[in-house]
C-alpha positions, 0 to 999 in steps of 0.5 A: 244487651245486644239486638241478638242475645235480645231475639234469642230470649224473647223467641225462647220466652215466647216458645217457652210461655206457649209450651208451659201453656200447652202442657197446663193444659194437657195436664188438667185435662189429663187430671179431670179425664182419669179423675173421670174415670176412677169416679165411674169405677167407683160407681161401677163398684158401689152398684156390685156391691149392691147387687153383692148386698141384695142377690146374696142376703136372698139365697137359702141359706147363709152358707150359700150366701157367704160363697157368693159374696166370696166369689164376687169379691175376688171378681171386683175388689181391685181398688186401693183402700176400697170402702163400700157402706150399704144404707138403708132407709133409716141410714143404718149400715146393712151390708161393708165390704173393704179393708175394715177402716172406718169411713166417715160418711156425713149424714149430708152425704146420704141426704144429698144422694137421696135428693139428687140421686148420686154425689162425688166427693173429692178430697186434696188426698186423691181420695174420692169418695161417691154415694148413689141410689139404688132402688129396689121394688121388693125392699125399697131404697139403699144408699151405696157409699164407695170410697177409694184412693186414686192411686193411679190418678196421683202417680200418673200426674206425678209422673207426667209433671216430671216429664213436662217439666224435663220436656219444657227445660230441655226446649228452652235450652234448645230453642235458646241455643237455636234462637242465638244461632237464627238471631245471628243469621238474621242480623249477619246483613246487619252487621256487613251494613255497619263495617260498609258505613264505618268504611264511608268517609266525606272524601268518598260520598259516591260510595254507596251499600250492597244488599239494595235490590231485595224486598225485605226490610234490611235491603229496604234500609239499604236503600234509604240509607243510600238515599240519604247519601244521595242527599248528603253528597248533594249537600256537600258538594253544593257546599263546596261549590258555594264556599268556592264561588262565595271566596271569590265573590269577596276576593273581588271587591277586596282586591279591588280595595287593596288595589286601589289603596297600595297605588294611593300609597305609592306616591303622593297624591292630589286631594280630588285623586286621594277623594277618586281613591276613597270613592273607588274603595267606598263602592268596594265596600258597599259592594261588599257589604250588600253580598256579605248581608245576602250570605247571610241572609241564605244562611237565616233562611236556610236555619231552623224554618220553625224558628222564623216568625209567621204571621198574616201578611197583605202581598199587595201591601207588600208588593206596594212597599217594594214599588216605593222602594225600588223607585227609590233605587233605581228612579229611571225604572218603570214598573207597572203593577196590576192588582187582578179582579178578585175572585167571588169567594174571596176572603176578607183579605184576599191577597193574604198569606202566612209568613214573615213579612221581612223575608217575603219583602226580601223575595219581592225585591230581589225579583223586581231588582232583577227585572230593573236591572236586567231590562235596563235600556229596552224602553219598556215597563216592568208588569208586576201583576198580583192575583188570587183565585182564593187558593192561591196568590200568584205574583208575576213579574215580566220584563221585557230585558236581554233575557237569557237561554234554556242552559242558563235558566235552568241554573239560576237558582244555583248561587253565584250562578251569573248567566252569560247574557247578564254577566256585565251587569252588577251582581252577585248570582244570590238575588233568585237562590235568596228567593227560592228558599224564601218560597221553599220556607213558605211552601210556596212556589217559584218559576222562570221562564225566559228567552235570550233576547226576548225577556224573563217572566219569574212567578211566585205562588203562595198558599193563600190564607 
């Protein structure tokens, strides 16, 4: 079912369940007003009667009195099947008026009126049936029983449901027809929205939908949609700039291989010149290796971030490890660490952070690494320095190296991105990118600062646990 044939019928149900409402409303009240009504007049007909009943049977003689009764029963008698009983204090029938049907009235019915002094019954045939008590100082107490049928009650109700239900079919018929009109007026916007976004392919990004300046909720959808465009061009155009640098990162060390071994292959060569040839090609496919492990390594971190195992990780364990590690690589590089005094309030385990151990060792190398082969032949240490105000655990690493200006720092978490100061220093441009998803995975921060000739200061902050 579409969206607009849905709208128009839940707005005809809704207007169709308020009117049905309504009108059982009007109609009951309707019933209990005119059913009201006739009871009054049946107590308005049993109180004449009785004055009928008691000024007549007091006149001289009876001639006198049948005039009168006569005369008043040409003035009163209006209503349909009209009973009235007069009883006496015994019960007894004194004085009938109507249309000579025998009445059933149940001795409950008398004994209930003397009780209360009036009493209404009603019956499922519209017939109603009231008794009151009427007194006398000279000749006592009599009960007045008036029964009629409430003609007018039950064709007016007859009437008035005819028309109810004619008003109600009609204005379901109607608000149906007017509901799929407005639903398709209200869902036009909608429909522009899905042929502009059918239009949109991955050759045209920059596209982007109308209708985004209003404040209603399709210009509001409008706008994350565009948004979410904004993103996707991002993305893709990232894409295309890593598969071009990553394709001529590794053409680099293949044709360097291809090189070296079709001039092997030329002519023939001396042992120490075929050894020369496989070194040269070895290095090649280290270095081919160490940026085909960073691809992937990107590509791990960049997955599902839930599927990465998080547990409590010792930073200046970790900061330890990659010291030992990096004397390892490269043993001509100095590095200074410096464990700052911790806080009052620190934790059992101050420099204690949620992450995985293997990925956050990774960040610690590739800034360090940096460091070391950045700063290469300035004769001044590395400082490494690793503090925690309970909140936070900072790592700082300075250096004090060629440094690097405002453009290129700005891009150095681009990958592949080589700044130009450091371009005649091996690598590959994956070291601070790897890095900078690491922190993002473990909502964490990374920063640099850095000056051309003055050195470069990276500094990662981690949630503390």
């Amino acid at each position: 079912m579409t969206i607009r044939t849905r709208l128009a019928l839940q707005f005809a149900a809704i207007l169709t369940v308020t009117l049905v409402l309504f009108a059982l409303v009007i109609y009951f009240f309707s019933y209990f007003s005119w059913r009201q009504y006739f009871t009054e007049s049946l107590f308005a007909r049993a109180r004449i009667v009785a004055h009928v009943y008691l000024d007549g049977t007091n006149r001289a003689d009876e001639a006198s009195r049948a005039s009168y009764r006569r005369y008043l029963r040409q003035f009163y008698r209006t209503l349909p099947e009209e009973e009235v009983y007069v009883y006496n204090a015994a019960n007894k029938i004194v004085f009938r008026e109507g249309q000579n049907k025998a009445l059933q009235v149940p001795a409950e019915l008398l004994n209930a009126v003397r009780e209360k002094g009036r009493e209404v019954v009603i019956d499922p045939d519209y017939r109603q049936t009231v008794g009151m008590l009427y007194r006398d100082a000279e000749r006592g107490d009599f009960v007045v029983v008036a029964s009629s049928m409430d003609v007018d009650t039950r064709e007016q109700l007859r009437l008035e449901r005819q028309i109810l239900a004619a008003g109600l079919l009609g204005t379901f018929i109607i608000v149906g027809i007017g509901g799929w009109f407005f639903a398709g007026q209200a869902l036009r916007p909608m429909k522009r929205i899905v042929q502009e976004v059918d239009s949109i392919r991955a050759s045209d990004l920059h596209r982007r939908l109308s209708q985004a300046d209003g404040q209603d909720e399709v210009s509001h959808l409008v706008q994350r949609f565009n948004s979410l465009l904004d993103r996707l061009e991002i993305a893709f155009a990232g894409q295309r700039t890593f598969v071009r640098d990553a394709s001529h990162e590794l053409r680099t060390p293949i044709t360097a291989v291809i090189g070296q071994l079709e001039v092997a292959l030329l002519q023939e060569r001396t042992p120490g010149e075929y050894r020369r040839v496989l070194q040269s090609t070895l290095d090649a496919a280290r270095l081919l290796k160490d940026l085909t492990n960073g691809l992937l390594q990107i590509a791990k971190v960049s997955d599902d971030p839930s599927q990465v195992p998080l547990s409590l990780v010792r930073l200046d364990e970790l900061l330890l490890q990659a010291h030992e590690e990096l004397q390892r690589r490269h043993p001509t590089c100095r590095i200074d660490l410096d464990f700052g005094e911790l806080p009052t309030a620190a934790s059992a385990v101050p420099f204690g952070v949620r992450g995985n151990e293997a990925l956050l060792l990774s960040a610690v190398l590739n800034i360090l690494e940096n460091a070391c082969k950045f700063s290469a032949g300035c004769g001044q240490p590395i400082m490494a320095v690793l503090t925690t105000d309970g909140r936070i655990v900072n790592l700082e690493v300075r250096d004090q190296g060629v440094g690097m200006s405002e453009a290129d720092r700005q891009q150095v978490f681009v990958p592949f991105f080589r700044a130009a100061a450091v371009r005649n220093v091996p690598g590959h441009g994956i070291g601070l990118p790897l890095t900078a998803k690491i922190m993002e995975l473990h909502g964490g921060i990374i920063s640099v600062e850095s000056e051309l000739g003055k050195g470069t200061q990276v500094r990662l902050e981690l949630p503390a646990m």
